[in-house]
BAMAR-870786 format. One line per field, with one value per residue (C-alpha): residue number from 1; chain; x, y, z. Coordinates in steps of 0.1 Angstrom, whole numbers. Example, Ala and Ser with C-alpha at 12.3 -4.5 7.8 and 13.67 -1.06 7.14 Angstrom:
k	[1,2]
c	[A,A]
x	[123,137]
y	[-45,-11]
z	[78,71]
//
This chain:
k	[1,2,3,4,5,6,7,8,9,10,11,12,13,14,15,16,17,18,19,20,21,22,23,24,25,26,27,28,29,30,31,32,33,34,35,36,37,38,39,40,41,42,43,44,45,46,47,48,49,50,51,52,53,54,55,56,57,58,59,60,61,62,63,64,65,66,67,68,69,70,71,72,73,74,75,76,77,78,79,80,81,82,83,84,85,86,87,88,89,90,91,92,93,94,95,96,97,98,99,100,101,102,103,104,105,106,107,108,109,110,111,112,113,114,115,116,117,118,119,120,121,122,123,124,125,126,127,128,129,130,131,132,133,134,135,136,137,138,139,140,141,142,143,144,145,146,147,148,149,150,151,152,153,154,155,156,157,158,159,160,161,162,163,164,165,166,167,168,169,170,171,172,173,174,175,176,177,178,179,180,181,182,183,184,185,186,187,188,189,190,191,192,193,194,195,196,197,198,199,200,201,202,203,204,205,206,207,208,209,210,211,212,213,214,215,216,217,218,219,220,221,222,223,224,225,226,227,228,229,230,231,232,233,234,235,236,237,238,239,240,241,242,243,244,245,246,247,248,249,250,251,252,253,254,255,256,257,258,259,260,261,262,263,264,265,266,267,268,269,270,271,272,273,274,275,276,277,278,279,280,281,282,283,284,285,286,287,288,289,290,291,292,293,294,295,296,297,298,299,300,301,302,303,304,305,306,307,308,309,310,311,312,313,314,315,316,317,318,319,320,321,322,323,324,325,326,327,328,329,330,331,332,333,334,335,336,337,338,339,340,341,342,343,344,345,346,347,348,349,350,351,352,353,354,355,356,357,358,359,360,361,362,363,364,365,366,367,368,369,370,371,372,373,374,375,376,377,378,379,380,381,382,383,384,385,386,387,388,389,390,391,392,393,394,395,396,397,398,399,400,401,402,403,404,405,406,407,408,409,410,411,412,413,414,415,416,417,418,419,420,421,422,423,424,425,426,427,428,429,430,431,432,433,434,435,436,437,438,439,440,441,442,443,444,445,446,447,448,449,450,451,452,453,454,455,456,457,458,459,460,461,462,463,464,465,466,467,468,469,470,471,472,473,474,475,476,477,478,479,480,481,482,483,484,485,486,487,488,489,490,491,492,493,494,495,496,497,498,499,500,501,502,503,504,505,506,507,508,509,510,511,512,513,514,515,516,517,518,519,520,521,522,523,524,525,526,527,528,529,530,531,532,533,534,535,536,537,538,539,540,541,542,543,544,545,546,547,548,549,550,551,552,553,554,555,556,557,558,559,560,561,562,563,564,565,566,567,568,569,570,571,572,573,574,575,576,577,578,579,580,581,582,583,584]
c	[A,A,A,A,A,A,A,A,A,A,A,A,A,A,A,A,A,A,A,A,A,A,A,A,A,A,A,A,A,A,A,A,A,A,A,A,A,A,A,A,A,A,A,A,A,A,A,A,A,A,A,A,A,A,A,A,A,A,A,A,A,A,A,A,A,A,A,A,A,A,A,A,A,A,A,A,A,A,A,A,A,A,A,A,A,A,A,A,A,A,A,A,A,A,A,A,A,A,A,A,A,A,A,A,A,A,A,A,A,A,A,A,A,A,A,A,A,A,A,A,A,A,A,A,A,A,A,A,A,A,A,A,A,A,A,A,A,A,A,A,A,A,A,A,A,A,A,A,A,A,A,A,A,A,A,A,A,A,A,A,A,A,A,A,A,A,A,A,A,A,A,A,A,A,A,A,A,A,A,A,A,A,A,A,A,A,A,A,A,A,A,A,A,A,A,A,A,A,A,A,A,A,A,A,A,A,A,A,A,A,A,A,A,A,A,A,A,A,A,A,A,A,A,A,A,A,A,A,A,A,A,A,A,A,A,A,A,A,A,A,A,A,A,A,A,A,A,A,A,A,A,A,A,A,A,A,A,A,A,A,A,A,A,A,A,A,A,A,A,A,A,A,A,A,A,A,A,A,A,A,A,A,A,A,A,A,A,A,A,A,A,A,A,A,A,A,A,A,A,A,A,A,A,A,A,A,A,A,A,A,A,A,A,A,A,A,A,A,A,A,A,A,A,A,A,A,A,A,A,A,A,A,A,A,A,A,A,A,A,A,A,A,A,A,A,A,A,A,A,A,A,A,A,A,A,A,A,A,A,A,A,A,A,A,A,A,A,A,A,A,A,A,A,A,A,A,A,A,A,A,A,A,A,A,A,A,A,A,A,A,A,A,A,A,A,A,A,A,A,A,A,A,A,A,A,A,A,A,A,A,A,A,A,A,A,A,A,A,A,A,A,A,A,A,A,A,A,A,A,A,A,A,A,A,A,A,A,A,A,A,A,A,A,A,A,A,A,A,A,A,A,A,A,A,A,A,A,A,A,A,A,A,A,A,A,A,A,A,A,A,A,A,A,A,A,A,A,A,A,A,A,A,A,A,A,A,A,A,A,A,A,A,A,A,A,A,A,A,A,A,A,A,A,A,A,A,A,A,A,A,A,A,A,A,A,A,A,A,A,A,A,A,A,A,A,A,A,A,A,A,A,A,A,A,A,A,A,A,A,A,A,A,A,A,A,A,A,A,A,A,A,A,A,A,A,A,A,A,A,A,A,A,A,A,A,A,A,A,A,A,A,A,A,A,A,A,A,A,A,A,A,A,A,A]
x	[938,967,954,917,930,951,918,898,924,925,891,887,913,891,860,880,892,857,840,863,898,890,867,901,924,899,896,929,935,961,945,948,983,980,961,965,981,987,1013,997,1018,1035,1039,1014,1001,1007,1045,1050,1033,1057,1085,1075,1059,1089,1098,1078,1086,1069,1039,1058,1085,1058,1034,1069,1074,1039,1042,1074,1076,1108,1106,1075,1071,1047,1039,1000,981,967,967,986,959,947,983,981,951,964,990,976,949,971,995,962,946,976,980,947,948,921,943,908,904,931,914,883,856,848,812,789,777,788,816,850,868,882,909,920,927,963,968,947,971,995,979,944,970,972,1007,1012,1024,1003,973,941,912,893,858,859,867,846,816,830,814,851,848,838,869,904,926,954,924,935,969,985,1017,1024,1048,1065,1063,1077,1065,1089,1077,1057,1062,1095,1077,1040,1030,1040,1020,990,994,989,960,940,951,939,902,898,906,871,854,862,838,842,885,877,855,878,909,885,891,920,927,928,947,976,975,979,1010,1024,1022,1001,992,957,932,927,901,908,905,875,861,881,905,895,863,847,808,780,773,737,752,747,785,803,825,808,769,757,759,796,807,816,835,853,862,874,902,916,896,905,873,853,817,789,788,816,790,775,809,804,840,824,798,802,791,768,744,717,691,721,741,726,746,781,757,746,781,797,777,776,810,813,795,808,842,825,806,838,862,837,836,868,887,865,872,909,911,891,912,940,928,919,952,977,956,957,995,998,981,1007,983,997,989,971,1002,1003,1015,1035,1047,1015,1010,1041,1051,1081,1108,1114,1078,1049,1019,1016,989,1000,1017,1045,1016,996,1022,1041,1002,1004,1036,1028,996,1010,1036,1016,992,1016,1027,993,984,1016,1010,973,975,1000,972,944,963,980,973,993,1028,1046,1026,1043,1078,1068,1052,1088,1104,1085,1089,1056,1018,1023,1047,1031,1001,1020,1033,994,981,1009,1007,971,974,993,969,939,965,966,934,919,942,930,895,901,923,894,869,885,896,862,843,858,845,808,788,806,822,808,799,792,812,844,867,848,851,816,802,772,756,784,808,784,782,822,820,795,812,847,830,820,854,868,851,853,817,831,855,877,857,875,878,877,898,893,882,858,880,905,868,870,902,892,860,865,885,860,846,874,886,857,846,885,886,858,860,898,887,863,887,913,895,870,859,846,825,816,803,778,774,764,795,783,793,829,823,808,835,863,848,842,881,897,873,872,914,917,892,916,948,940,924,949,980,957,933,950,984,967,955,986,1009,1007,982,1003,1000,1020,1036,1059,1057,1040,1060,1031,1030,1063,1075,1040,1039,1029,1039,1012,1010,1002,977,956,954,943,921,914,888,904,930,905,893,929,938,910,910,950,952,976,1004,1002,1004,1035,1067,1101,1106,1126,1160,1177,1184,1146,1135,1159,1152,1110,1114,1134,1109,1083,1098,1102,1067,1058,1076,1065,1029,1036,1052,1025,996,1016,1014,975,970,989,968,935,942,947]
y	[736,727,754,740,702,718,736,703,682,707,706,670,669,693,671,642,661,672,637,600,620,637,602,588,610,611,571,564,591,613,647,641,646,670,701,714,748,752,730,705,668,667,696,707,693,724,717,682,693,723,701,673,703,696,658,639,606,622,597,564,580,590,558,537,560,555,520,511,537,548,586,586,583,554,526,537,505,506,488,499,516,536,549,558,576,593,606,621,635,653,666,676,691,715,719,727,755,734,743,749,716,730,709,682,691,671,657,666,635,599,577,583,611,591,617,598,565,574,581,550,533,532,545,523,491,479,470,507,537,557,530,550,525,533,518,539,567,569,570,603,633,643,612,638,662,655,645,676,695,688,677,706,705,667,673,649,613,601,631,654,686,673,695,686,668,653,687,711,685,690,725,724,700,729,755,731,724,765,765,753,758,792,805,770,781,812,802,772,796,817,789,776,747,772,796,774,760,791,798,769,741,711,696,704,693,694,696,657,652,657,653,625,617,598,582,621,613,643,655,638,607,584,566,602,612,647,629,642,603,601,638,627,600,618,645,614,605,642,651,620,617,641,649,652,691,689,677,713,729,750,748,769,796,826,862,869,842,845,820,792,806,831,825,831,865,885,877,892,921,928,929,950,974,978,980,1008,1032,1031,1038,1064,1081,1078,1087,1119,1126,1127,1145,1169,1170,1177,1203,1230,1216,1222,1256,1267,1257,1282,1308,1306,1294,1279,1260,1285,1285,1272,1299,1270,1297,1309,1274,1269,1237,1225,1226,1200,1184,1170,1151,1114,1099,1061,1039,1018,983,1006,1012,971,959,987,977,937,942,966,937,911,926,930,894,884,913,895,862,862,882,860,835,861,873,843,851,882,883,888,864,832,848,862,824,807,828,821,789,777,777,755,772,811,792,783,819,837,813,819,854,852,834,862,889,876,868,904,912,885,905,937,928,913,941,963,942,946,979,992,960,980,1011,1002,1019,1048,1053,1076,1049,1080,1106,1122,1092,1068,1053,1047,1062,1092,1120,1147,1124,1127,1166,1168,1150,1178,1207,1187,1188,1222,1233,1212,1238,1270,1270,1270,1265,1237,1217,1210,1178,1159,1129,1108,1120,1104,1090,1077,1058,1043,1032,1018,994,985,960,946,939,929,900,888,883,874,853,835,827,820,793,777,773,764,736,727,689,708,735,707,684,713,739,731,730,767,782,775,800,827,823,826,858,873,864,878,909,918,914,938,964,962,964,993,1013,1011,1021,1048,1066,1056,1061,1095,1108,1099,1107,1122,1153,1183,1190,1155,1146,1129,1111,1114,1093,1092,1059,1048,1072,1078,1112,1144,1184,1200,1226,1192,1182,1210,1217,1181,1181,1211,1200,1172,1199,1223,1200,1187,1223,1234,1204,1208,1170,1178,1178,1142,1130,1152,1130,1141,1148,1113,1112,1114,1076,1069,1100,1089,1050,1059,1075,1048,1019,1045,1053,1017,1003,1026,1018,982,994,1014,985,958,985,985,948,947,976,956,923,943,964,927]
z	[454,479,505,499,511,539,557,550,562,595,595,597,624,647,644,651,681,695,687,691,701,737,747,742,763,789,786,790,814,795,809,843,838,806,798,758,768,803,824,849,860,824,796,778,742,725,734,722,688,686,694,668,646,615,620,600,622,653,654,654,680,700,699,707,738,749,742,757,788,775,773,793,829,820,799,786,785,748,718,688,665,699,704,670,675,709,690,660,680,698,673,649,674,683,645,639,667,688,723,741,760,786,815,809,827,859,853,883,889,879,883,895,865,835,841,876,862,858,890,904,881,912,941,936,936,977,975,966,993,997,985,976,978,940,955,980,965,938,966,977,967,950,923,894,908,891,915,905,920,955,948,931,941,925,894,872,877,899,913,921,932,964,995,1013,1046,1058,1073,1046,1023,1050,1050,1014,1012,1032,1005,976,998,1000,965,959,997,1001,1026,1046,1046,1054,1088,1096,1091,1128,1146,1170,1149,1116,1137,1140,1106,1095,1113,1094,1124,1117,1148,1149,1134,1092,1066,1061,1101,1107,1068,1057,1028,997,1014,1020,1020,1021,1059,1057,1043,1079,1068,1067,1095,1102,1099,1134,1143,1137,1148,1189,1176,1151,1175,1201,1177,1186,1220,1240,1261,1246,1254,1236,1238,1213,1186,1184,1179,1146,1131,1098,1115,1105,1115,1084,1087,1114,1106,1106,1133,1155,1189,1166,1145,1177,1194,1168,1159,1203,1204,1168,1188,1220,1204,1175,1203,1227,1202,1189,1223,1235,1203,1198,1235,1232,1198,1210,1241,1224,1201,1237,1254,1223,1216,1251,1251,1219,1232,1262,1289,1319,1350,1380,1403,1440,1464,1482,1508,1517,1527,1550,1527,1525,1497,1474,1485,1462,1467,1470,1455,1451,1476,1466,1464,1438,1417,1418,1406,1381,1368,1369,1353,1322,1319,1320,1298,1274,1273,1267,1238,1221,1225,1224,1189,1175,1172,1169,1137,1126,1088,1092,1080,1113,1130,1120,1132,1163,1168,1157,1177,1211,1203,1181,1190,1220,1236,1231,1246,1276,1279,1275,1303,1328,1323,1322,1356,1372,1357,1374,1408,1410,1400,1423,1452,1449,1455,1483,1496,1484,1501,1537,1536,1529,1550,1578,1576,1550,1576,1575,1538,1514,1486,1468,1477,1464,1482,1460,1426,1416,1388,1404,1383,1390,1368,1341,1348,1344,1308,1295,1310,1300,1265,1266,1277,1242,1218,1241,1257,1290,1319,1328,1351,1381,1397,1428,1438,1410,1374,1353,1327,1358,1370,1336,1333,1368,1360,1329,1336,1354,1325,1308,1331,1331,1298,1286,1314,1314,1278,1286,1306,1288,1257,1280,1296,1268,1280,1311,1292,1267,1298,1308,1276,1241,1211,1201,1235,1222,1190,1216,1232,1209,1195,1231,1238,1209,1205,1239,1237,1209,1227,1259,1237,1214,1237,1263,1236,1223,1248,1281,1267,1256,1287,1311,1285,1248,1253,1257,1289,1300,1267,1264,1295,1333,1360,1386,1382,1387,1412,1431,1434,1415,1417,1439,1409,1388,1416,1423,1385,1374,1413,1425,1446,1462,1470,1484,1506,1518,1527,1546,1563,1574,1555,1529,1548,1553,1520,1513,1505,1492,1455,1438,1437,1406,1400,1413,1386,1358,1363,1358,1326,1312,1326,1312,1280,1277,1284,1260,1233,1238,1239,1205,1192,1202,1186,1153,1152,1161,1133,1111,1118,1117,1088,1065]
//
């Protein structure tokens, strides 16, 4: 009979529970700080029942700590016999094993959450820092949300687990909004301003920038901040003097959507492909490569010696193929390069884990940026030079010049020739082809960034200077953009670390290292191996004797293979940290 009353009596307590007891809690706002058996502001339920569970005074203790504030971070504004009923709700619940309500559910539509009213209780008062203005808020389209749903960090009251300064506490405002607008954190995170929040620096703009705080409206809603009406103003109170073209800006397209952002979906998907079909090529090419060159090496296969005598050459001679100018705007533009795959990756991978210390380190966001636009500046100085050396060296002599010929650099049918008998020669089905001045991979290595600067630095610009491209492109322009830049960076970065440092220096024919470029000139064994027609023609013509030098002295041949040890190591280094980035 005692064990029949006990299950009624647990019984009755559940469906007091379900029915009168959670319209209560909600009413007076008790689960916005509590859950039943999880942890949230204050303890769970489940707790204080356990720790009450053998005192048979716990519900008067409890209603005169409610009551008076004393033992509780507040006073609960309620009258005696609904203290009464808090309380014994809550202990009969836990007793009754009823722990399910961990979290009230936030009603889709309606007034602002019962569960709030708590923390209105201080916030929604004006004399109150920082004052929360309840009419407005319960406009928003976050009324039905609980407000631990964005502030998850708040503990204890006074609360006492809030991040230590304004930014940290911005920083985790956008971890709370991607808690429930996950794709929207995920696009926002592609941008500049997501970049740098991501690297732990708040000075850009926020999800509460642009959408607002407690007063967030729907985007067709004509009072919202982002309503199309609003957007130019919105982006003013950031982008002093904005234009209208900053209205189209798309700070959430993504890649996978074509009908709502095609510009952003065929950028992409271009540049996936460029960077899939070279890779593709190139890698295949130097695997391959390496497969003859390190079987021939086995097989003991060497070099077709040069009968130097025969030739009435010199001692201690070899060939000169680049001038001392060639080899300075080599050497500025591998640096350079460098700076920029480091600080321009920093950003492009800010979520990976060395990014934010390589950023701290440089000095923060603004600072790297500083760094990737000066050496940017001296990239393009160089680049910008050699054209115009290029441009009146051969303005001189276009009548005559072979645009075609050997001399040249431009791409002709024999260069396509040499990469299907090079091919060929890969899995034993022919020769070595033999080559003239310039090979078809050294072509390559020439154009290509040709198109490099100028997609990089186009798109450079316009993010650099984006009231100007606003003034005369549409918003979208700046997503193209942004996706050309940093896709077009990592093509230039990876495949110079792997396929150019490849074919000047890790196949086995030149690993571990080949100083042409730092000291200018090669063995004429080297030469008429790697250009045997070039060296043909030299000989017959009785040219080759004037672009003999003298072999480097030591300190000039010990001094390039530590600059080119070192470049290389740096080059290693900086792929490691784009893998790393890629690969998360």
């Amino acid at each position: 009979m005692k064990a029949l009353l006990v299950a009624v009596s647990l019984l009755a307590a559940g469906s007091a529970f379900s029915q009168d007891g959670r319209a209560l809690l909600e009413a007076k706002g008790c689960l916005g700080c509590h859950a039943f058996d999880a942890a949230k502001v204050g303890p769970p339920f489940n707790d204080v029942a356990a720790k009450y569970k053998d005192d048979r005074h716990a519900e008067a203790k409890l209603v005169a700590k409610l009551k008076a504030g004393e033992g509780h971070p507040i006073k609960v504004e309620a009258s005696d016999a609904e203290l009464s009923a808090l309380v014994k709700t809550v202990l009969a619940a836990a007793a009754a094993g009823k722990p399910a309500v961990a979290k009230a559910a936030p009603a889709e539509k309606g007034p602002t959450n019962p569960n709030n009213a708590l923390c209105l209780g201080c916030h929604g008062n004006p004399d109150f820092t920082p004052h929360i203005d309840a009419a407005a808020f319960e406009k928003s389209v976050h009324a039905p949300r609980n407000c631990t749903d964005c502030h998850g960090d708040m503990g204890g009251i006074p609360h006492t687990k809030i991040a230590p300064s304004h930014d940290a506490r911005s920083l985790a405002i956008i971890k709370n909004c991607g808690g429930c607008h996950t794709e929207n954190l995920k696009s926002y995170r592609d941008t500049y301003h997501g970049q740098v929040t991501t690297l732990g620096y708040a000075f850009t703009a926020k999800c509460f920038d642009c959408h607002g705080t407690h007063n967030i409206l729907h985007v067709k809603d004509p009072a919202s901040s982002v309503h199309p009406n609003n957007r130019l103003h919105t982006c003013q109170k950031c982008h002093v003097g904005a234009t209208p073209g900053f209205v189209t800006f798309q700070p959430h397209a993504n890649h996978t959507n074509l009908q709502r952002y095609p510009y952003t979906y065929l950028a992409w998907h271009f540049m996936a492909g460029l960077l899939l079909g070279t890779f593709a090529f190139f890698w295949t090419h130097s695997a391959l490569w390496f497969y003859r060159e390190y079987r021939d090496r086995r097989e003991g296969k060497l070099r077709t010696h040069v009968a130097t005598g025969e030739l009435a050459l010199p001692p201690g001679k070899r060939y000169q193929r680049f001038n001392g100018w060639w080899r300075l705007a080599h050497l500025v533009f591998a640096l350079t390069l460098m700076v920029l795959t480091l600080t321009g990756m920093t950003l492009f991978y800010a979520h990976s884990a060395w990014a934010p210390e390589v950023s701290k380190a440089l000095g923060g966001p603004r600072t790297t940026g500083l760094i990737h636009r000066v050496a940017a500046v001296v990239f393009a100085a160089v680049f910008i030079a050699h054209l115009g050396y290029m441009l009146v060296h051969l303005g001189r002599r276009w009548r005559t010049f072979n645009w075609l010929g050997p001399d040249s650099l431009i791409p002709w049918i024999q260069d396509f020739k040499d990469i299907w008998a090079m091919f060929k020669w890969f899995i034993g089905k022919g020769p070595r082809p033999v080559f003239d001045r310039w090979t078809y991979w050294e072509k390559f290595d020439y154009w290509a960034p040709f198109w490099g600067v100028t997609i990089i630095g186009v798109s450079g610009l316009m993010l650099w200077f984006p009231k100007v491209t606003a003034f005369f492109l549409p918003g979208w322009t700046f997503n193209v953009a942004m996706i050309a830049h940093g896709e077009e960076a990592f093509l230039a970065a990876v495949f110079l670390f792997t396929v150019h440092f490849f074919n000047n220096h890790f196949r086995p024919e030149k690993f571990p290292l080949d100083t042409l470029m730092f000291t200018g000139s090669m063995p004429i064994e080297l030469f008429k191996h790697e250009h045997g027609l070039h060296y043909e023609r030299l000989v017959r013509s009785g040219e080759l004797q004037r672009y003999l030098v003298q072999e480097p002295s030591r300190p000039m041949a010990l001094g390039s293979k530590i600059l080119g040890f070192t470049l290389i190591g740096i080059g290693l280094a900086l792929l490691a940290l784009v893998l790393i980035g890629f690969s998360t």
